[in-house]
C-alpha positions in Angstrom: 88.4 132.3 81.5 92.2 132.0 83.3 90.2 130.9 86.4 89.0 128.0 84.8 91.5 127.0 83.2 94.0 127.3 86.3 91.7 125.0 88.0 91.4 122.4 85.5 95.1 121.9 85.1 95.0 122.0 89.7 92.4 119.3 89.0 95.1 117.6 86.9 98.2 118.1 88.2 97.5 117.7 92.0 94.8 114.9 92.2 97.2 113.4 89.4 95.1 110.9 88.0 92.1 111.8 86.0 91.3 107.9 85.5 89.0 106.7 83.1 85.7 104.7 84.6 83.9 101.7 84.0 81.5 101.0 81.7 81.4 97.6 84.0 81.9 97.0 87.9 83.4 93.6 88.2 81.3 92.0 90.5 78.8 94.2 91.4 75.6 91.5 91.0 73.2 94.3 89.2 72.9 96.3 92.6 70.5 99.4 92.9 70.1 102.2 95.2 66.4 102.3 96.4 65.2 104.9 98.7 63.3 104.0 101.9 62.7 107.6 103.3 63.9 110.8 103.1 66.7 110.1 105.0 67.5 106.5 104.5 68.7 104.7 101.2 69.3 101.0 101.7 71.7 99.5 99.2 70.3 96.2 97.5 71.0 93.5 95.1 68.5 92.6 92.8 69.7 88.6 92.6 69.6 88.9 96.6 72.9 87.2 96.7 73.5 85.9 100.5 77.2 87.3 100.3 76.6 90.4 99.0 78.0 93.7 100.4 75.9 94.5 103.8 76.1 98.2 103.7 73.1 101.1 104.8 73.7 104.6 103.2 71.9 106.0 106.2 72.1 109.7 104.5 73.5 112.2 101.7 74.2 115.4 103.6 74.8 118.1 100.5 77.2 121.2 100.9 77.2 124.1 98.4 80.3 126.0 97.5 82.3 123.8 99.7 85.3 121.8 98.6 85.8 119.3 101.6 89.6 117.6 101.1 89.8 116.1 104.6 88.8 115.2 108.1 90.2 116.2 111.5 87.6 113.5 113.5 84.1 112.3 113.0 82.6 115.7 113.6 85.1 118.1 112.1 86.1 118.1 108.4 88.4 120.6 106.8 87.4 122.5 103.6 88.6 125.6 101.2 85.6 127.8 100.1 84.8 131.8 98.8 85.6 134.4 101.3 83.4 137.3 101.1 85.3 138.9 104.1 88.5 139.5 102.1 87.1 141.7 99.4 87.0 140.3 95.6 90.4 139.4 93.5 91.9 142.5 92.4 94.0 140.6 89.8 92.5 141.4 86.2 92.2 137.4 85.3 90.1 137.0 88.7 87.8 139.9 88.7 84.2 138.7 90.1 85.7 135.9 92.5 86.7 136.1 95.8 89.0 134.6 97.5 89.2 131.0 98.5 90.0 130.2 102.5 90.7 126.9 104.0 88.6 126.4 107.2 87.7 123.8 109.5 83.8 122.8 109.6 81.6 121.2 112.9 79.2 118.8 111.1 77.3 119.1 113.9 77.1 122.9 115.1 77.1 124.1 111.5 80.1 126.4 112.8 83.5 127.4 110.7 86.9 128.2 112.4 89.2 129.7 110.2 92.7 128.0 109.5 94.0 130.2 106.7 93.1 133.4 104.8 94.7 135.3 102.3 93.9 138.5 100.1 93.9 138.0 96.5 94.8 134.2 96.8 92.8 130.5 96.0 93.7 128.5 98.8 92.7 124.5 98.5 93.9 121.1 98.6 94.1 120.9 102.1 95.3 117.7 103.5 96.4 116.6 107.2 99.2 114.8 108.3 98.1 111.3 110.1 98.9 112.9 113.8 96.7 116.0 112.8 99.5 118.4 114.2 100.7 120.0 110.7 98.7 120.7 107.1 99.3 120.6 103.6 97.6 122.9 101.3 98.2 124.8 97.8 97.7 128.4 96.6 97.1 130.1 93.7 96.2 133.1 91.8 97.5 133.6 88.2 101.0 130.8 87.2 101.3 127.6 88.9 100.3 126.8 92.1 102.4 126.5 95.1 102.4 124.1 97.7 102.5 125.1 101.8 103.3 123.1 105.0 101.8 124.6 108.1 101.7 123.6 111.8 98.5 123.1 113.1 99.1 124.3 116.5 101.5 127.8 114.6 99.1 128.9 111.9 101.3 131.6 110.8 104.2 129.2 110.2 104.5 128.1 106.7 107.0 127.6 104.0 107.3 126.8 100.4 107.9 123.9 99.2 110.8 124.8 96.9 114.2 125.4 96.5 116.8 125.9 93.4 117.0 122.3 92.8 113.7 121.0 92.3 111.6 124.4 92.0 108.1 124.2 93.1 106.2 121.1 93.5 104.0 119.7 91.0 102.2 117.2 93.6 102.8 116.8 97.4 101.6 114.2 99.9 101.9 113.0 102.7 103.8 109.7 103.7 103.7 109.7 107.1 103.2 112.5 109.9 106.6 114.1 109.0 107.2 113.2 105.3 105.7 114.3 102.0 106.6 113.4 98.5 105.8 114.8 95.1 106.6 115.3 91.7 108.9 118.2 90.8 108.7 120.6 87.4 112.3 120.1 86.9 111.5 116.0 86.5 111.9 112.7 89.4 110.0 113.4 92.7 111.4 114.8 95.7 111.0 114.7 99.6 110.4 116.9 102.5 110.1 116.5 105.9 108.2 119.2 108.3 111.0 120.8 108.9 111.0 122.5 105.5 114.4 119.8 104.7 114.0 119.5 101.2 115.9 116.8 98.8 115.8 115.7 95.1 115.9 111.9 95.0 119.1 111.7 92.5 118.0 108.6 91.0 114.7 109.5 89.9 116.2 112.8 88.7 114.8 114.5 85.3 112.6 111.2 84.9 109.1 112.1 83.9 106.8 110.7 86.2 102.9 110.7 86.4 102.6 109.6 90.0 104.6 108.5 93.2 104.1 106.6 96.3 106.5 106.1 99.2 105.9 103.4 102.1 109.3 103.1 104.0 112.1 102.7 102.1 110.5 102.2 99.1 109.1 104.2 96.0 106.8 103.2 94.1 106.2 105.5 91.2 104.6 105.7 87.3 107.4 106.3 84.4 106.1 107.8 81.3 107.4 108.1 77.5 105.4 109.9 75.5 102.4 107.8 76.0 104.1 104.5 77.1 104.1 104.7 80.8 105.6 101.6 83.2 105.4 100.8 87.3 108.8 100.8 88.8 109.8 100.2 92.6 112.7 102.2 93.8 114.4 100.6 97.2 116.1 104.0 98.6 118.3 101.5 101.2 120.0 99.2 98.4 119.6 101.3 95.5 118.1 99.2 93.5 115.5 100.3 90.3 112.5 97.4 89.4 110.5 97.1 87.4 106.9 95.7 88.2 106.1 94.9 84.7 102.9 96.6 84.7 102.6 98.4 81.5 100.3 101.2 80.8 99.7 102.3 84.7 98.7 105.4 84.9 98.0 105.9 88.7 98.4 103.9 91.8 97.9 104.1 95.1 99.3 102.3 98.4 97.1 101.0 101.2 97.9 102.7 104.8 99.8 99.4 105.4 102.3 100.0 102.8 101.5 96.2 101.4 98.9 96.4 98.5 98.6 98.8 95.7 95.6 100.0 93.8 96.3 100.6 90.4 94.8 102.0 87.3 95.9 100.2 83.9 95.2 101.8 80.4 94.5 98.5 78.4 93.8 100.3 74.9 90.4 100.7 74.8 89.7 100.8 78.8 91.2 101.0 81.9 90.9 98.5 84.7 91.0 99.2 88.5 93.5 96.5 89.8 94.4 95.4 93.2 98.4 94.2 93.2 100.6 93.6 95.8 104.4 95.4 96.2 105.6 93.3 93.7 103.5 93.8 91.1 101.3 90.8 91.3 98.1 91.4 90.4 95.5 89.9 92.7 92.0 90.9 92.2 90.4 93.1 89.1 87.6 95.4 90.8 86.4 97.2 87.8 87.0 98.1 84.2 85.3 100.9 81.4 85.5 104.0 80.4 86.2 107.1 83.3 87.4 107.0 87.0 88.9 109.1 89.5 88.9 109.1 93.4 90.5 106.2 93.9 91.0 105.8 97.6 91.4 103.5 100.3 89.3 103.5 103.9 91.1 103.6 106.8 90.1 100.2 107.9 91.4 98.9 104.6 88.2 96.9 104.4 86.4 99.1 101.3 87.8 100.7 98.4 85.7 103.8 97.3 85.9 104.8 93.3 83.5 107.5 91.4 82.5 105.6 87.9 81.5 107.0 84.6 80.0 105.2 81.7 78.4 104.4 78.9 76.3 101.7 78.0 74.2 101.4 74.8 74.4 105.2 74.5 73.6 105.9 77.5 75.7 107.2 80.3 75.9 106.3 83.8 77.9 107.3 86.8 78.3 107.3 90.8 80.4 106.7 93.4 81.4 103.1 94.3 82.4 101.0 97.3 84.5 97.5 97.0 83.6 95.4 100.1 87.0 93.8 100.2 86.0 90.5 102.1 83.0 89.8 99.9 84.5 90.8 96.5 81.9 93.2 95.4 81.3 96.4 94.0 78.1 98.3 94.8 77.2 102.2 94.1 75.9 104.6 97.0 75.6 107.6 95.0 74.0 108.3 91.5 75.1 110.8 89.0 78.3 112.0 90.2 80.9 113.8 88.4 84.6 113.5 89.1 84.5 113.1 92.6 87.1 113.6 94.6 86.7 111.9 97.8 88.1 111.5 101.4 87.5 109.1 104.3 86.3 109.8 108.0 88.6 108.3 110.7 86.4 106.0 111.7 85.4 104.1 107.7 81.7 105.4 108.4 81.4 108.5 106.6 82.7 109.6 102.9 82.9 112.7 101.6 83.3 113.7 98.2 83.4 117.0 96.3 82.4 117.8 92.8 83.7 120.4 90.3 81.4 122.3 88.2 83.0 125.3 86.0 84.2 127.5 89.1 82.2 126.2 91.8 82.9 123.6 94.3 79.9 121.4 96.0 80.6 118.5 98.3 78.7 115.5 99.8 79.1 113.4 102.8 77.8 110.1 102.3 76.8 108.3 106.2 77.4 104.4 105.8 75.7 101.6 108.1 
């Protein structure tokens, strides 16, 4: 159906990176998820390593039909899901779905506040700047999807993200509470501000890029030719174009610090999870196999989360992942996950993640101890 194919190419294009996983976890010391209770699964390693990653999942709190994409605070997480109160699509390629609304959600009272509702449209994506005062989002019905800045504080007050130069987004996100940067369908990445002040980066200009990165003055972003792809830094200050010499990236991500880089590296027959630093110097390999996606950072910078596919003697294996930074290890808090997009609370404690299954959308949050 349209439907589903619309969403696969928003899974594509606005996550970016549909990584590859591991049919190994560097490091992870054999660990195993072993349930105490109901409530309680304690992580453990089998070779009861003294260092080994101290972490309690404390609870797996499921949500159907839910596609969680962020968090406002500890209690409060922001979410796009079906709207039975606008009627169903009227367009002919959407008939039998409803439309999708972005809301925020109390953990705690179970109550939803709408943010933003429209007839006849798929809202999603939703992502808040770091001050919480303005929120990024996408929409789409039939055609490509279009990106939205709105104010937290005006909910009526949105814009576009578009303009004759570098038409409508491919990818936006955020850089810092003003800033966003993306990829544009005309080629090289562009920036806006809140203010709806809209520029083309003229170096990067008709480049075809696969994902971009801003920290300061600097871009860091993922060049590719035909299925050759290379890391370059771009300094916007001095001009200057280099190249990090990592070939074969095909996603990266910067810490909240601006001074480490997660990156994804196709090696031929596997991709590896790297941690690098600005320059390109790799410093630690966390994983390497087959599929992953959700690469993301915790706030704290301490743990790196990951969702992991693979396949090992014909049999296939996946979850979601934490890298405990200061002890160098990999261990899995969730079993049998699929392509889990996942965001961080405020505070490092809780994760959530959502999963895509044909058209429906069901989410986890994950409680860490």
């Amino acid at each position: 159906m349209k439907i589903n194919r619309m969403k696969i190419i928003i899974a594509t294009i606005v996550v970016l990176l549909t990584f590859n996983s591991c049919s190994l976890v560097q490091k992870e010391n054999n660990t195993e998820i072993k349930e105490e209770d109901k409530n309680n699964t304690i992580i453990e390693n089998e070779n009861n390593d003294t260092d080994k990653p101290s972490i309690t999942v404390e609870k797996i709190d499921k949500y159907e039909g839910m596609e969680i994409t962020d968090w406002l605070d500890e209690q409060t997480v922001i979410l796009s899901k079906e709207n039975p109160e606008l009627g169903k699509m009227t367009l002919l390629e959407n008939l039998g779905f409803y439309p999708r609304s972005i809301y925020l959600y109390n953990l705690n009272t179970k109550e939803y506040k709408i943010v933003k509702a429209q007839k006849d449209m798929f809202l999603g994506g939703a992502t808040l700047s770091p001050d919480k005062k303005n929120l990024l989002y996408y929409e789409y019905s039939i055609g490509d999807i279009a990106y939205y800045l709105m104010s937290m504080d005006l909910v009526e007050e949105q814009s576009a993200i578009k303009d004759d130069v570098i038409g409508i987004a491919i990818s936006a996100q955020w850089t810092d509470n003003e800033n966003i940067i993306g990829i544009s369908y005309a080629g090289g990445a562009y920036l806006s501000d809140t203010d709806r002040n809209i520029i083309h980066i003229p170096e990067l200009q008709g480049e075809q890029l696969y994902s971009v990165e801003k920290s300061d003055d600097k871009v860091y972003y993922v060049m590719t030719d035909g299925d050759f792809s290379q890391l370059y830094m771009f300094n916007m200050l001095t001009k200057e174009k280099k190249n990090l010499k990592l070939e074969n990236t095909v996603g990266i991500t910067l810490s909240s610090d601006g001074k480490l880089l997660l990156i994804t590296q196709w090696t031929g027959h596997s991709k590896k999870l790297l941690i690098a630093d600005t320059e390109g110097k790799i410093l630690e390999t966390i994983a390497e196999g087959n599929e992953l996606t959700g690469v993301s950072w915790s706030p704290n910078q301490q743990m790196i989360a990951f969702h992991l596919k693979s396949i090992v003697d014909g049999v296939e294996g996946s979850g979601i992942y934490l890298y405990d930074i200061s002890a160098g290890k990999s261990i899995r808090i969730a079993a049998n996950i699929d392509n889990a997009k996942i965001s961080w609370s405020p505070s490092s404690n809780k994760i959530a993640f959502t999963e895509f299954h044909e058209s429906n959308y069901n989410s986890s949050i994950i409680y860490l101890k």
